[in-house]
C-alpha positions in Angstrom: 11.2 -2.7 -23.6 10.1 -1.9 -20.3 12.7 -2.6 -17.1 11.0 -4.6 -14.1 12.3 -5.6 -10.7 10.9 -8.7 -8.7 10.6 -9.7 -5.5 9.5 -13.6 -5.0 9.0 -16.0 -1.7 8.4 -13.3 0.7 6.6 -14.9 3.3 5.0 -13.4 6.4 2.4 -13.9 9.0 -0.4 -12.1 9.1 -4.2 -12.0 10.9 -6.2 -12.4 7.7 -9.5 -14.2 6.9 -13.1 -13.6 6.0 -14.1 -15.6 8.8 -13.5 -14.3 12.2 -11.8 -17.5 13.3 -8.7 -17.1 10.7 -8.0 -13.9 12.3 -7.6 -15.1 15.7 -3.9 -16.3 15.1 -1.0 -16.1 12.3 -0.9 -18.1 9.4 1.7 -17.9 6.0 0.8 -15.2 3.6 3.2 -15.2 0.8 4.0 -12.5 -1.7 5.3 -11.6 -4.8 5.8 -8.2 -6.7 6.8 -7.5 -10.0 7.4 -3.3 -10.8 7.5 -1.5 -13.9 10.4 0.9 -13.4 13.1 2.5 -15.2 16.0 1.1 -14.2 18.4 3.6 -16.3 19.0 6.3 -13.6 20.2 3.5 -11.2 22.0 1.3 -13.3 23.4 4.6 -15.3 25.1 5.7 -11.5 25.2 3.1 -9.4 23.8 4.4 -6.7 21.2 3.4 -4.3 19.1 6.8 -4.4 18.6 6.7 -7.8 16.9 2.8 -7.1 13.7 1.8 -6.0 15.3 0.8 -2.8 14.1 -3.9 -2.8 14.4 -3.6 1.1 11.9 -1.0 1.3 9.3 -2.6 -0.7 10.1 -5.3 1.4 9.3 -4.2 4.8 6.1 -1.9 3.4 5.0 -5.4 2.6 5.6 -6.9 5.8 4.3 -4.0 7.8 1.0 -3.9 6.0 0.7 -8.1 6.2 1.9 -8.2 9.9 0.0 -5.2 11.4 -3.2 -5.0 9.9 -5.6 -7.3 9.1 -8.3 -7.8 6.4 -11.2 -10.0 5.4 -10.0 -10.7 2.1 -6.4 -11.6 0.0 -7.8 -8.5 -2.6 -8.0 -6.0 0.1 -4.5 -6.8 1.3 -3.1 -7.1 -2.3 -4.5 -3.6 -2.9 -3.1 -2.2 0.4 0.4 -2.9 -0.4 0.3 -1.5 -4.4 -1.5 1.5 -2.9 1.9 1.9 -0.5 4.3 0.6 -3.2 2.8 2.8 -6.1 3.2 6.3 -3.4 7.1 5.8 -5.1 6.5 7.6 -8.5 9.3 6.0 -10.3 7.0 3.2 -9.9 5.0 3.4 -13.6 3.3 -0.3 -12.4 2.8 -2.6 -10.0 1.7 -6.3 -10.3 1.4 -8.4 -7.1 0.4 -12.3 -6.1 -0.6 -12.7 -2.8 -1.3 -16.3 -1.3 -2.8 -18.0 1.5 -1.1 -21.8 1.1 -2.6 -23.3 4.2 -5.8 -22.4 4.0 -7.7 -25.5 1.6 -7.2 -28.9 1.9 -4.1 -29.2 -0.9 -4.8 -26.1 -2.4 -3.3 -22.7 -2.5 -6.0 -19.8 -3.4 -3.8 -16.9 -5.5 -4.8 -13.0 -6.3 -3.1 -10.7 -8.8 -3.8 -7.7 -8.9 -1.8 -4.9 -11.1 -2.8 -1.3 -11.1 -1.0 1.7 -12.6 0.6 4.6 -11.1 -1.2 7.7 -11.9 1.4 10.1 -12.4 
């Protein structure tokens, strides 16, 4: 059985849009993560360096959403497994990234999971 840690409701504002006009100010991008790691190590010695450290997923989150900017919620999904998976306890990531006010009553979504190649 595989160990995972998950990170819901994080919420940040970012520049992101395919049109130009969605980049021109902030809006709500919110994310989720779910990673495939073992937890033994950490859970065997309770200590924080044998953890995939949930503040530092954090804030590579937020850094990546709140400085840069991209076209489209897959390029920024991708941009923050690629930063997440560069931990190699890591074996996957899976990640939901979503724009809620961008369509009248809607919420578009992308998941994207890739693997860590060890």
């Amino acid at each position: 059985m595989a160990d995972v840690i998950r990170i819901r409701g994080m919420r940040f504002w970012g520049k992101h849009g395919a049109p130009p006009l969605e980049r021109e100010k902030s809006q709500p991008i919110d994310l989720d993560i779910e990673l495939d790691v073992d937890l033994r190590p950490a859970a065997g010695s309770d200590q924080l360096a044998d953890a995939v450290d949930y503040a530092k997923i954090y804030e590579t989150c937020e850094r990546i959403v709140t400085t840069r900017s991209f076209a489209l919620l897959e390029a920024l999904a991708l941009a923050c497994l690629h930063a997440v998976l560069e931990d190699r306890r890591i074996r996957s990531a899976t990640i939901r990234v979503r724009k809620p006010r961008l369509l009248d009553g809607a919420t578009p979504e992308v998941e994207l999971t890739r693997t860590n190649p060890m």
